[in-house]
N, C-alpha and C positions, 0 to 999 in steps of 0.2 A: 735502390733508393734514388740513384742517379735519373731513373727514367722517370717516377714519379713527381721530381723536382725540377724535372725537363719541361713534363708535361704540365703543372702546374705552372711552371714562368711561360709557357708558349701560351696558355688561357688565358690569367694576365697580363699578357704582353698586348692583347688583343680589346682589352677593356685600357678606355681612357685614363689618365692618371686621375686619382682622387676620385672614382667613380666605382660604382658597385653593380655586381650584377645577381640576382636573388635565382638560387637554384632550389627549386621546390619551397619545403614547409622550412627546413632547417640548416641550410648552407648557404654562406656569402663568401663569394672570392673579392676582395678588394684587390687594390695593384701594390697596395703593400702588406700582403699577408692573404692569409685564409684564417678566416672566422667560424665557428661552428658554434650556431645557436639553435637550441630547444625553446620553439614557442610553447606554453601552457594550451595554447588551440591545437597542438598536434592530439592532445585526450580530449579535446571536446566532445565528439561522439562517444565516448566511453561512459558507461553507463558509472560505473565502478568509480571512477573519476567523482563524480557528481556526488555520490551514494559519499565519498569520503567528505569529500570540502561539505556537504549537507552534515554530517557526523560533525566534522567541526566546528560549525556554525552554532548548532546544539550545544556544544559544549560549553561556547562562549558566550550564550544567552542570546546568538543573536537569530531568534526564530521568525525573521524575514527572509534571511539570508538562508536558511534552513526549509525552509516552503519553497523557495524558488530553485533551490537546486534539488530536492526532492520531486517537486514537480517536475522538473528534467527530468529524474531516472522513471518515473510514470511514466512521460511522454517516450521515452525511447524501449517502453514496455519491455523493461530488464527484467531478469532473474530475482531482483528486488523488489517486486511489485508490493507482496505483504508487507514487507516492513519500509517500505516507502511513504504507505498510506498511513502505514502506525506511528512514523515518527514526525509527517507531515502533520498529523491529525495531532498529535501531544504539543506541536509547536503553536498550534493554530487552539489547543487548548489555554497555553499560556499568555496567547494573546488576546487571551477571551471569546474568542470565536467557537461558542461552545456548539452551534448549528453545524458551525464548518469541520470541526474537529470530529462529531458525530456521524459526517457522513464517511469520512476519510474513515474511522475505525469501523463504520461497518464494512464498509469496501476491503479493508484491509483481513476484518474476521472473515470476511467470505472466501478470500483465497487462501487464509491459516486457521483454521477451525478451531484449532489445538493450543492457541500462543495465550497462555495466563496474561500476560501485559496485555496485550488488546480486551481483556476483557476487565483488567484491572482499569484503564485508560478511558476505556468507555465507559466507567460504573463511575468516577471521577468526574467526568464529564456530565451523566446523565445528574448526578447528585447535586454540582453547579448549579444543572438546569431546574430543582427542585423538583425531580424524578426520583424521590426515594426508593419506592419499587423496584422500577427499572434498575437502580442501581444496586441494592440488597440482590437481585436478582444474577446482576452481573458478575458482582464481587463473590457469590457464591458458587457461581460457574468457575472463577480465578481459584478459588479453593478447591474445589473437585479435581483441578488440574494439578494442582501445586499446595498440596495439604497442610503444608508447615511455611505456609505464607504469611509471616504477621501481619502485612501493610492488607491485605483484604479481609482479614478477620478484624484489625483496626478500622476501618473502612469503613465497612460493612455496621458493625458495633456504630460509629456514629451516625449512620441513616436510620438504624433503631432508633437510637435517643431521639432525634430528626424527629422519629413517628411517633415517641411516646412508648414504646417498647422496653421499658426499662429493664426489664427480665433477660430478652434475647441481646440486648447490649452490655448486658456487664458479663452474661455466657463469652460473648464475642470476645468483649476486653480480657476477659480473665485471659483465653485461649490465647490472644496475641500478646498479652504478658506473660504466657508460658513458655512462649517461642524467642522472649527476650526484649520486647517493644518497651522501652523502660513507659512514654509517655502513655501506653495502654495500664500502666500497671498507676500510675498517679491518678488516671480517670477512678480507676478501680477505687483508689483511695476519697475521691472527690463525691463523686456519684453512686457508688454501688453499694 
């Protein structure tokens, strides 16, 4: 311990009083003490990094702050790419950017074929867009994947109604009121 605190005062001894000297990302010796700080820029290349503060920006509704650090984990073409695209795109849905949001979940389905949300998220979108088709078409794809889904058989049921389909919309509502959707089962009462 002795040598350690040799060698430390002989470093400082060499640095002027009241002055600092920056060793890399995260060490400062001053002349009275040794300082050990962690900048948040030591994870800035971290894809992982990004992917989380994006996760929580989401969380918080703040879907600015959530597209920009998504866009990050994109640009540094991480292991997160699918769901980078899917969560950028759901943010840039809530921000009404229903072009922008469509093109991020197709990007996003082309590298996850298989993810019921991107096809739930896109059929959402597409429906915004007054794409009923497109979106029935979608949400039924979300089902094929995920059978006991009530939010795409609810979904889905209201692009019917959308079209006039009254028959395959109360089929749907029934379905997602069997899986538990209390407000599929009120429509039932309302409509069907």
């Amino acid at each position: 311990m002795r040598k350690k605190s040799a060698c430390i005062g002989a470093i400082l001894s060499l640095i002027p009083f009241g002055q600092s000297l920056l060793i890399k990302t995260g060490v400062v010796l001053l002349t009275t003490g040794l300082i050990l700080a962690v900048s948040e820029n030591v994870h800035a290349e971290d894809a992982s990094f990004y992917a989380n503060r994006g996760q929580q920006s989401y969380a918080k509704r703040d879907y600015y702050g959530c597209i920009s650090d998504f866009s990050k984990v994109i640009e540094l073409q991480s292991k997160y790419l699918p769901y980078s695209y899917r969560r950028r795109g759901h943010c840039k849905y809530f921000l009404k950017d229903y072009s922008g949001a469509l093109i991020d979940l197709n990007k996003s389905m082309k590298l996850d074929p298989n993810n019921n949300f991107t096809y739930e998220f896109r059929a959402d979108t597409k429906q915004k867009m007054g794409d009923q088709y497109g979106a029935i078409s979608d949400y039924s794809e979300a089902i094929k994947l995920k059978p006991n889904d009530s939010y795409a058989y609810y979904f889905r049921g209201i692009s019917k109604f959308k079209l006039g389909d009254k028959t395959g919309a109360c089929i749907d509502m029934r379905k997602a009121s069997s899986l538990g959707d209390q407000i599929a089962f009120r429509m039932i009462k309302d409509k069907c």
